[in-house]
N, C-alpha and C positions, 0 to 999 in steps of 0.2 A: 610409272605404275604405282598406285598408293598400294601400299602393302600394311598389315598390322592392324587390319580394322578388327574389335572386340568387341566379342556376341554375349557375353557372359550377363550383361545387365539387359539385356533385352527381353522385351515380353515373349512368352513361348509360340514359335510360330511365325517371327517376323525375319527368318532365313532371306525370304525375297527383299524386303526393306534394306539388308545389308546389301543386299547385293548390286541396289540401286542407287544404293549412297556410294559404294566402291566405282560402279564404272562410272556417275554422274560428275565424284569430285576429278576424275583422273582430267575432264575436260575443261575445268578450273583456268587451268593457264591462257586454254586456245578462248575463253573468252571475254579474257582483258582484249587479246590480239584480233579478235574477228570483227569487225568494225564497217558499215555501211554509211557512208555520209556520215562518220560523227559518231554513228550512235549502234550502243552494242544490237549485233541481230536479235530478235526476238524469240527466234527459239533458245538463243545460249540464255536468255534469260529466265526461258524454262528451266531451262537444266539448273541454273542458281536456284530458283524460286523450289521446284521438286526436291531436289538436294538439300536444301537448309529444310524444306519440313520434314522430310525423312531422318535428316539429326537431329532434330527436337520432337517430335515421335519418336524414336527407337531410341536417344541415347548414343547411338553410334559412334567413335569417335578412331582418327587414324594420325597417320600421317601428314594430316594437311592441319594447316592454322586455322580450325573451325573457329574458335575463338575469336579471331581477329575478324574474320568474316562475320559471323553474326556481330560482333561492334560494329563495324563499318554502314552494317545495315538498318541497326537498329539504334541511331545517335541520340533519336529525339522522340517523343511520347507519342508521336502522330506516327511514327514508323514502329513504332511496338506494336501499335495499335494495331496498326496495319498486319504484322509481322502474325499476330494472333488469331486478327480475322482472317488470312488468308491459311493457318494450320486449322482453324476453325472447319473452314473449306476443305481442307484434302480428306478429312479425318470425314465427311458429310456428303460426298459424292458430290464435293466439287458447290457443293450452296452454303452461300454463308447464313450467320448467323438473323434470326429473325429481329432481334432487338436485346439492348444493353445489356438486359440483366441474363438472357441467355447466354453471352457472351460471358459476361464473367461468370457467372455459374457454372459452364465449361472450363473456364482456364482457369477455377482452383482445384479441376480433378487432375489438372499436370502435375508430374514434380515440381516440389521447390526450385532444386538445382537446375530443373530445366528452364523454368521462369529466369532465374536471373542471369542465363547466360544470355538471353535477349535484353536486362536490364532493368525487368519488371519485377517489384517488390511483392511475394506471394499474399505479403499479410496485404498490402493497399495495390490490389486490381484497378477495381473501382474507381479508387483514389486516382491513379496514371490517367485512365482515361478523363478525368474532369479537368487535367491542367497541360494543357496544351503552353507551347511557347509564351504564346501570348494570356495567360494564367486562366483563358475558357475553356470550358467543357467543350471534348472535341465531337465534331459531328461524322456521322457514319450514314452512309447510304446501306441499308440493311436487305437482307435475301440476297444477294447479288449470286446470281449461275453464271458460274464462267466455265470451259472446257479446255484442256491441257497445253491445245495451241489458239488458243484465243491470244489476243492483243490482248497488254496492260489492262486494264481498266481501276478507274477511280473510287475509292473504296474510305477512305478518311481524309478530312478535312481538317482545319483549325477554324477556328470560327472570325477570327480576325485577321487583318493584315497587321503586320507589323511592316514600317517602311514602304506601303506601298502593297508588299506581296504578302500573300495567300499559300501556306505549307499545304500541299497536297501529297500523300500518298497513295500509289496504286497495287494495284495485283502483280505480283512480277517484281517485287523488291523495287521499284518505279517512284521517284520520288522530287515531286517539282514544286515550285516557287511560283507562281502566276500573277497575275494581276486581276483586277476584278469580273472584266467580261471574261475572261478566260476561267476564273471560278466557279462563275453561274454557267456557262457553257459544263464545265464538267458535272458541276452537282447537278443540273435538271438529265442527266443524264445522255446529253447531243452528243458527248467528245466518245460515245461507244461506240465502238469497230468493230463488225465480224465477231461481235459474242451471243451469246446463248441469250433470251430475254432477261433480262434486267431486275431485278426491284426496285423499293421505294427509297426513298431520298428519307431521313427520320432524322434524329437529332442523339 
């Protein structure tokens, strides 16, 4: 049981926020272990995905290695991206951002401190988003509606391959390597399962 989570920095009112981060991380363990062919279940990947925005929303912080969790999640500029768009979404009833400059417009009303515990420099937002691995401005499928047990869905892009593959990340802390038909299959938006309608594919 995490014990020791502290309300003191949190916005007035986000009692329930804590609450949700307390039981969600306690489930942390069971979802290295819960595993279907391979690959973790999709609800435990809710609970990652709700959990980590509930601690970059509230602040919250306990017992577990949030730390080390958000690094692991957020290694590369396409996964912050993503990491942003998707608190973008919780914070919006679940819809993301309409387009770029929304996006950063929103992620410099965050804290500093909470920007860089996903790795992103407060003063260059912007800047992150234009240099993907491969040093292109990465691309984003924009509006995207997802609901809490929806499947992953595909949400930033790099714009190149390097070696062959294609850095994709999705909703759901989801994060894959592809190859080319498999990149235009996500980006035209086909590889969507069982979500909410969709948006536009944008740059």
């Amino acid at each position: 049981m995490i014990t020791g989570i502290q309300q003191n920095s949190a916005p007035h009112g986000a009692e329930f926020f804590f609450r949700m981060c307390e039981r969600m991380l306690t489930q942390t363990a069971a979802i290295r272990r819960k595993k279907d062919g391979g690959k973790v279940d999709i609800r435990h990947k809710l609970i990652l995905v709700v959990a980590a925005c509930l601690l970059l929303i509230t602040g919250c912080s306990g017992d577990v290695d949030t730390d080390g969790m958000f690094a692991d999640a957020n290694s590369t500029n396409v996964q912050r991206a993503a990491t942003l768009y998707t608190v973008y979404q919780a914070k919006h009833n679940w819809t993301g951002p309409e387009s770029r400059e929304a996006l950063v417009e929103w992620a410099k009303t965050l804290p500093a401190n909470q920007l860089e515990r996903i790795g992103v420099d407060p003063n260059a937002i912007a800047e992150m988003l234009d240099q993907g691995t491969d040093g292109q401005p990465l691309k984003f499928r924009w509006g995207i509606v997802t609901k809490p047990r929806d499947p992953p869905v595909p949400i930033v892009f790099e714009s190149s391959a390097i070696e062959g593959k294609f850095k994709v990340a999705f909703t759901g802390y989801v994060f894959k390597e592809v190859e080319q038909a498999e990149y235009d299959r996500l980006w035209s938006g086909e590889g969507d399962e069982q979500a909410a309608p969709q948006g536009r594919p944008g740059s």
